[in-house]
C-alpha positions in Angstrom: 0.0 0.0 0.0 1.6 3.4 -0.7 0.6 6.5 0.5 1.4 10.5 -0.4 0.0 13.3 0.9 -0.7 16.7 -1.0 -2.5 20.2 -0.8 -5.7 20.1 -2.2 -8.1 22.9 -2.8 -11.9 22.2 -2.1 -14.0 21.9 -4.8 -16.3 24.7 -4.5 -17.0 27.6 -2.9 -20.2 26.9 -1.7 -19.2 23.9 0.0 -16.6 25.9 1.8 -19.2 27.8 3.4 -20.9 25.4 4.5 -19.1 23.6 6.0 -16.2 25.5 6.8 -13.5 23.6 4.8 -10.9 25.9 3.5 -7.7 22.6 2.6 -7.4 19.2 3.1 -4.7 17.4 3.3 -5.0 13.8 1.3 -2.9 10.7 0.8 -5.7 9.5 -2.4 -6.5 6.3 -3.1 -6.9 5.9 -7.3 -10.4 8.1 -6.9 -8.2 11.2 -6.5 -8.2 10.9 -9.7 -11.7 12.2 -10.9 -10.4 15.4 -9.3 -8.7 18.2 -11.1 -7.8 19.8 -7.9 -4.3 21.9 -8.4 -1.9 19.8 -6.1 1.7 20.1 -5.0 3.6 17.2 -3.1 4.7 17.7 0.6 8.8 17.1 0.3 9.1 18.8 4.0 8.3 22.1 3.2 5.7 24.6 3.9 3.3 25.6 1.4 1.1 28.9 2.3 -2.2 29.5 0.7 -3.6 32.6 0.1 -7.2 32.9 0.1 -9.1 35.1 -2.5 -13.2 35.1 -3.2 -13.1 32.3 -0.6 -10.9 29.9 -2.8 -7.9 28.4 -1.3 -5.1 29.1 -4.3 -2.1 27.0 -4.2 1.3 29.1 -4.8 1.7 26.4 -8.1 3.6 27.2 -11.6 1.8 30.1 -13.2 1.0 28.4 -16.2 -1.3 25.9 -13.8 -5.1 26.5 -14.7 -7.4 26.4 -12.1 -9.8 24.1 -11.6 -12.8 22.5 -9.5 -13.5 18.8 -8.6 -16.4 17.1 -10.9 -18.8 17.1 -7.2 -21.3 15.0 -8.7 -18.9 12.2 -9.4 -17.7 12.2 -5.7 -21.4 12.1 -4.8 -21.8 9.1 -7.8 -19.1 7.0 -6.0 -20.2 7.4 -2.5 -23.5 6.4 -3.0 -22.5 3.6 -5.4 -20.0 2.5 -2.6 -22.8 3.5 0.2 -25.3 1.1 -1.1 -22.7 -1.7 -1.8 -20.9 -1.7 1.7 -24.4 -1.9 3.7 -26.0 -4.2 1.2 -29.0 -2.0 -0.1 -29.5 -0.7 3.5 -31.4 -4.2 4.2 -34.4 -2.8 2.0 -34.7 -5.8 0.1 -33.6 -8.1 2.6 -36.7 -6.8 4.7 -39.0 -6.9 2.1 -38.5 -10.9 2.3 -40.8 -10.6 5.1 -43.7 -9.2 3.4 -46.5 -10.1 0.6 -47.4 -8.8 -2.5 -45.8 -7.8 -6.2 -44.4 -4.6 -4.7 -42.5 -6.9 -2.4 -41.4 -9.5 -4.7 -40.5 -6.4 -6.8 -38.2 -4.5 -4.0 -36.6 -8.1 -2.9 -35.4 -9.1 -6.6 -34.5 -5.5 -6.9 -31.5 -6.2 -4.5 -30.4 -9.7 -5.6 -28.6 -10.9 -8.4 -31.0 -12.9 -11.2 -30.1 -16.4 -11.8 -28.5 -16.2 -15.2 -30.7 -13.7 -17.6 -30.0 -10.1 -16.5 -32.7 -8.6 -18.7 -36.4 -7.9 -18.3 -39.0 -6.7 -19.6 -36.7 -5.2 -22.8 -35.7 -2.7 -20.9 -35.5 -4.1 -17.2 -33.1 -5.2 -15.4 -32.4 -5.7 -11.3 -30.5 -2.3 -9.7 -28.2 -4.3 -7.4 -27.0 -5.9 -11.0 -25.8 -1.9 -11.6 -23.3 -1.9 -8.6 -20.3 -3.2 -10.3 -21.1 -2.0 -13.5 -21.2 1.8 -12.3 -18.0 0.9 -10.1 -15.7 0.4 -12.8 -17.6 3.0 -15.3 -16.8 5.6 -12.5 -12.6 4.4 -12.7 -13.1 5.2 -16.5 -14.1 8.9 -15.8 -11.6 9.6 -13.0 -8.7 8.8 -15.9 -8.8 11.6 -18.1 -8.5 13.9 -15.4 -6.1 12.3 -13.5 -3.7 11.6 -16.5 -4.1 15.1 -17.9 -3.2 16.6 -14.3 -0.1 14.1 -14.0 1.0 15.3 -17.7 0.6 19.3 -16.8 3.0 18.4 -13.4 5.7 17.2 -16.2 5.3 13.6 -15.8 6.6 11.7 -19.0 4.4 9.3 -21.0 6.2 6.3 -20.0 5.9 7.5 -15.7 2.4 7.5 -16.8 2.1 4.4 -18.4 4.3 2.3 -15.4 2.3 4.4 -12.7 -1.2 3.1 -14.4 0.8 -0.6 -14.7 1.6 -0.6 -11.7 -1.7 0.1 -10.0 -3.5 -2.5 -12.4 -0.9 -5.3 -11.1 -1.6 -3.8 -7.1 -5.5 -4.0 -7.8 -5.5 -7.3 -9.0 -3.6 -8.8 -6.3 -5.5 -6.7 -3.3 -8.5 -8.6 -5.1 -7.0 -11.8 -5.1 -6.2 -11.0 -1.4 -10.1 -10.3 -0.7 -11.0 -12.8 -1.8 -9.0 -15.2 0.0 -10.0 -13.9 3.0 -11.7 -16.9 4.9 -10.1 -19.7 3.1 -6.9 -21.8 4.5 -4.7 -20.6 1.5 -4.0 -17.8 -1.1 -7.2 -18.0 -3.3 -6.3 -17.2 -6.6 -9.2 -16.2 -8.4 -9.7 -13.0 -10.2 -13.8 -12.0 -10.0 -13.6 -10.0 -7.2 -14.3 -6.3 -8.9 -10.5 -4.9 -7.9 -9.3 -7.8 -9.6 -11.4 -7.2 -12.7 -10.5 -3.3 -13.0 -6.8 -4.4 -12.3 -6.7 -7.1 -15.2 -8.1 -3.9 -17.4 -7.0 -1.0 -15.7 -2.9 -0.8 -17.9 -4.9 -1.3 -21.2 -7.3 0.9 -20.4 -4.2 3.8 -20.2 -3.8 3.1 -23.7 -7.1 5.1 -24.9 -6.3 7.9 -22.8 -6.2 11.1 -24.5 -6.8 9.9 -27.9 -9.9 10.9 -29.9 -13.6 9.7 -29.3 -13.6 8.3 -33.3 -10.4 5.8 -31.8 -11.8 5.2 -28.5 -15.3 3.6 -30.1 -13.7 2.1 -32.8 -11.1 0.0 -29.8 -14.3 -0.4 -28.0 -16.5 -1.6 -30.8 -13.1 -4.3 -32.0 -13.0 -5.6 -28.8 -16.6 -6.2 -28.2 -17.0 -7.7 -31.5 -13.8 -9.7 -30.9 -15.2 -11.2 -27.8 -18.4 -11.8 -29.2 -16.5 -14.1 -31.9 -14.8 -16.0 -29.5 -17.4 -16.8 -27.1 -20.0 -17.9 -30.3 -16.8 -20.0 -32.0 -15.6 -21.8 -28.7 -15.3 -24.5 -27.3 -15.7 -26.1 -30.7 -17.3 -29.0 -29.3 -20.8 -27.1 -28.4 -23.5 -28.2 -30.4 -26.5 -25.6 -30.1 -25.4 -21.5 -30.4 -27.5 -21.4 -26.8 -25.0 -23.1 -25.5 -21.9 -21.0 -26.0 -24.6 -18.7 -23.5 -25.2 -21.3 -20.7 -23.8 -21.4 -17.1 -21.1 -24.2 -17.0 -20.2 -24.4 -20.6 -19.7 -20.9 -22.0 -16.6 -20.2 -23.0 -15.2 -18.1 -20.4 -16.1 -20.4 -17.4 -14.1 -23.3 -19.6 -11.3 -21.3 -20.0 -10.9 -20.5 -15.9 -11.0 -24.7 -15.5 -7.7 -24.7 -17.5 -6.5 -21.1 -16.5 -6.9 -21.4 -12.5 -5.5 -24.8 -12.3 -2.4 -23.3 -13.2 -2.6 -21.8 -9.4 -1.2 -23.7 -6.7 -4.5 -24.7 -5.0 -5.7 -27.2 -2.3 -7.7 -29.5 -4.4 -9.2 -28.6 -8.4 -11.0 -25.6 -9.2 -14.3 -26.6 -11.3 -15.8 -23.6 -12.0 -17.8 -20.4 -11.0 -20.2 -18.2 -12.1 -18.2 -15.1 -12.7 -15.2 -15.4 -15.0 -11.6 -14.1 -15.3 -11.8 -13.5 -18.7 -14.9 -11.3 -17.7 -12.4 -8.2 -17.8 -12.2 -8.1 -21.2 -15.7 -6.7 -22.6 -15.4 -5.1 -18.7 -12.4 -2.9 -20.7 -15.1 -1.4 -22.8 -17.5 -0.6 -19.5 -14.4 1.6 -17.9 -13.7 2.9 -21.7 -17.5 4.6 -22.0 -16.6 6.0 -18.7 -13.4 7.4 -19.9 -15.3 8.9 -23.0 -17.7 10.5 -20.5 -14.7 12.2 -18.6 -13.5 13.5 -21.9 -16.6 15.1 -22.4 -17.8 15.9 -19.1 -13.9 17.5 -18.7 -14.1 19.6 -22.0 -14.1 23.2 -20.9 -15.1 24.9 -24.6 -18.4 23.0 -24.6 -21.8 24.1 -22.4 -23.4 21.9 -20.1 -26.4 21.6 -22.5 -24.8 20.0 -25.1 -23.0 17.8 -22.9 -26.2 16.7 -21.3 -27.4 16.0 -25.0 -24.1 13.9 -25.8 -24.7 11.9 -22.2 -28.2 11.2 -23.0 -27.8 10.5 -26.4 -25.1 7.8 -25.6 -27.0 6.3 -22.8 -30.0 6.1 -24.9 -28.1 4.4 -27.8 -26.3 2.2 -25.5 -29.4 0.9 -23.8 -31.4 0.6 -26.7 -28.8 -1.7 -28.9 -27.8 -3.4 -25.7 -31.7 -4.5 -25.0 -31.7 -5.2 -28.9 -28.7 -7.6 -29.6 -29.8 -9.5 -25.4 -33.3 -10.6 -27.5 -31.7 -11.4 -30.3 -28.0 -12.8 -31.4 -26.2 -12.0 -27.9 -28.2 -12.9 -24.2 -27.6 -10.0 -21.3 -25.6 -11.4 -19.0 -23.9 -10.2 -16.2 -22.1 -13.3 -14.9 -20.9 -13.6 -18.1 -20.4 -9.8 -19.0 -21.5 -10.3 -22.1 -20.8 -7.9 -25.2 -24.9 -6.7 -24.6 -24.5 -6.8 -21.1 -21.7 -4.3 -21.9 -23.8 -1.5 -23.6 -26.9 -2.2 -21.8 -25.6 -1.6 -18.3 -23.8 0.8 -19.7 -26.6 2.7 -20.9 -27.7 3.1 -17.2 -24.8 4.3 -15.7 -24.3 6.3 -18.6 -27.7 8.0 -17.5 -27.1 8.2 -14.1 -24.1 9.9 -14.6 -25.5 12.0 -16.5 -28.3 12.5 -14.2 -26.0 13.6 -11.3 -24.2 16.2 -13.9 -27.7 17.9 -14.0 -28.5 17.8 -10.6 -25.3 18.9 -9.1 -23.2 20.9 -11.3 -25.4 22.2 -13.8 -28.4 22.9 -11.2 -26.2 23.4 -8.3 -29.0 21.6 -5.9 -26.0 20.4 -3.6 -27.3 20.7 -0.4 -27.8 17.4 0.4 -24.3 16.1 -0.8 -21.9 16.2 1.9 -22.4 12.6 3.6 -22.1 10.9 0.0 -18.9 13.4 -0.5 -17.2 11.7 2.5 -17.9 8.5 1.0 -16.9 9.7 -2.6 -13.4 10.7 -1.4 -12.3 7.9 0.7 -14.2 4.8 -1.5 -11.2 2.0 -1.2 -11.4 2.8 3.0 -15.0 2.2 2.2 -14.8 -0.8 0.3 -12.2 -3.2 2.9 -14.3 -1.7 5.6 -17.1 -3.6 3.8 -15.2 -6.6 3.2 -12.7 -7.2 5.7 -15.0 -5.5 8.6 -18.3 -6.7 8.4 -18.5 -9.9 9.9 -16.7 -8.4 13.3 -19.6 -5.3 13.5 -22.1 -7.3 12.5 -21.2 -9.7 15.2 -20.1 -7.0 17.9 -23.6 -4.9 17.0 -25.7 -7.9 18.0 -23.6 -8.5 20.8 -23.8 -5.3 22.7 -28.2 -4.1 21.7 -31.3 -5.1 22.4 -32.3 -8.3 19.7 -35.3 -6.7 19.7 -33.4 -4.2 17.4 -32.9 -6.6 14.9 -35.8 -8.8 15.1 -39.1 -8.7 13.2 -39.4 -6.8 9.7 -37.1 -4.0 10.3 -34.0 -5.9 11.7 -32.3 -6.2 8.6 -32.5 -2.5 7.7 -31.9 -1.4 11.4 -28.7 -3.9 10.7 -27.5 -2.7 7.3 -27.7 0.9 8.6 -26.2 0.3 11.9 -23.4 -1.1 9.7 -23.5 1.9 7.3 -23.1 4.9 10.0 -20.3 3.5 11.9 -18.1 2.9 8.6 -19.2 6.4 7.2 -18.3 8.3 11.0 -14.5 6.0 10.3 -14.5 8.1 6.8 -15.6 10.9 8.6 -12.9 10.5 11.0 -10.2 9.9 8.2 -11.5 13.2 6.6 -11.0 15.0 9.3 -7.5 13.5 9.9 -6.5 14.2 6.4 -6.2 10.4 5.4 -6.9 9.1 2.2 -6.1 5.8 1.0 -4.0 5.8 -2.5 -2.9 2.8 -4.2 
């Protein structure tokens, strides 16, 4: 794990005032990134800042521009990473309890569908979204981050081995969740670091290049996969097939691949596939064609409202098109149409946050997703390595009447959610950020 720690400006003004933050001092986890905060590197020295129309101004090179952070992302993340670490808030673990469609509806709401991801053309389940928006959001974080690490002189080849490097460290922290539990290293690569780690280094390679070569790389790889999964194993007979849990082409390829691992006794499958990283490539590159837009100074907000919809709209549509016809949605299998279907949602969603935050400036409300926004990796080991322990020390210490009857598991999940978010609280406070 490394950490640094720089001088960041806060994003806004209005924020400031509100709640009284002038600086912060971070150590960033890879979600730094989305910022375009200026930023100069503690090397024992003391920076000053100078305040002016309640902005804190870094003394930085003259030609550095300033800017603000993209708030609505932070507020994207956090309450991506909100909802993933305290499992919906128990909502659809309560509704279990109940009768009725609207039940049924809220429970498979926060569950993952047996195979088939869409419904209803258009339909899918919103838990289903979590990981999808996940690695989207590490896809809009890049063109900012790059562009700020090119302005502070960094060559192209410190870039690339900095973005290398933090797809090899991803993948193995994943690895490491994921043998949490079990009697030896479990080397599997599903777990979502693991996924955005196997992609992350290619993913550099579409940085900064133009939207026609960005879609056209997408578009090859999506089509390439496609290929692949319809062509092998050779020794399906039906086309459904290539599409069915157990003999799909990915899962057959993680029998052979993951045996290679040192293991206790023979892997023999899972759900969820290694090779799943590949078309995943294409979900963080519409995110990083979102940051180029979203980060495009000479264009108004309208118009890149229009281009967010537009894609999200296209996205979803051809997705929900190609899942009834040639190419089943399938998240387990993060098919080509799972690809632009989910990613015509987060797409929107993004772009629905834009609106609301940035472009509306109805930001009142934002300040406990923020905390969550800035500090997402703290956020996600609490949730993985941490839950178990509160879980068990919560029921160990209240009333069971607290978590009994039909609003124990949202009392739970929430219980769960405020103590992690006062830890990020505490962090921001403290100045500490995790970085990778």
């Amino acid at each position: 794990m490394i950490f640094s720690f720089v001088v960041n400006r806060w994003p806004d003004h209005r924020l400031l005032s509100k709640f009284g933050r002038v600086f912060f001092i971070v150590g960033t986890f890879h979600y730094n990134n989305i910022t375009v905060p200026e930023q100069l590197t503690l090397q024992g020295k003391l920076i000053k800042l100078s305040l002016m129309s309640a902005e804190a101004i870094l003394n930085s090179p003259a030609d550095a521009e300033p800017s603000r952070r993209l708030l609505s992302l932070d507020v994207y993340r956090g309450l991506v990473m909100l909802l993933l670490a305290s499992n919906g808030l128990g909502i659809a673990k309560a509704a279990q309890k109940f009768n009725g469609p609207f039940a049924e509806w809220i429970t498979f709401q926060g569950g993952h569908p047996e195979w088939i991801s869409q419904f209803n053309f258009l339909g899918l389940a919103i838990w289903d979204l979590i990981q999808p928006a996940f690695m989207f959001i590490v896809g809009v974080s890049m063109p900012f981050s790059y562009e700020k690490r090119a302005k502070l002189g960094e060559s192209y080849g410190k870039r690339m081995r900095h973005a290398w490097t933090r797809a090899i460290l991803l993948t193995l922290l994943g690895v490491f969740l994921q043998s949490l539990r079990k009697p030896e290293t479990y080397w599997i690569f599903t777990n979502v670091l693991s996924q955005i780690g196997l992609g992350y280094g290619f993913l550099f390679f579409f940085v900064g290049k133009s939207l026609r070569t960005q879609f056209i790389g997408g578009l090859s790889i999506l089509v390439g996969y496609y290929i692949l999964m319809v062509f092998f194993p050779r020794d399906i007979a039906t086309y459904a097939g290539h599409f069915e849990n157990g003999t799909s082409m990915p899962q057959r390829f993680d029998v052979w691949f993951l045996n290679l691992f040192p293991r206790a006794k023979p892997f023999e499958g899972h759900v969820y596939t290694t090779l799943n990283f590949v078309p995943a490539i294409v979900t963080m590159l519409m995110g990083l064609m979102a940051g180029q837009v979203l980060k495009n100074k000479n264009v108004p907000d309208r118009t890149k409202l229009m281009q967010l919809c537009a894609a999200a709209a296209a996205c979803l549509l051809i997705g929900a098109i190609f899942g009834l016809t040639v190419c089943p949605v399938i998240k387990k299998l993060w098919t080509p149409s799972w690809v632009l279907f989910s990613g015509g949602w987060v797409i929107g969603l993004l772009a629905l946050s834009y609106w609301i935050i940035d472009v509306k400036k109805w930001d009142g409300w934002v300040f406990p997703f923020v905390i969550v926004g800035l500090n997402p990796l703290a956020m996600y080991l609490l949730s993985m390595m941490g839950r178990g322990g509160v879980t068990a020390a919560l029921k160990r210490h209240l009333p069971d009447t607290w978590f009994m009857g039909t609003h124990g598991p949202v009392v739970l999940a929430c219980l769960i959610a405020l103590l992690f978010w006062l830890i990020l609280l505490w962090m921001y406070r403290k100045k500490i950020f995790l970085r990778l």
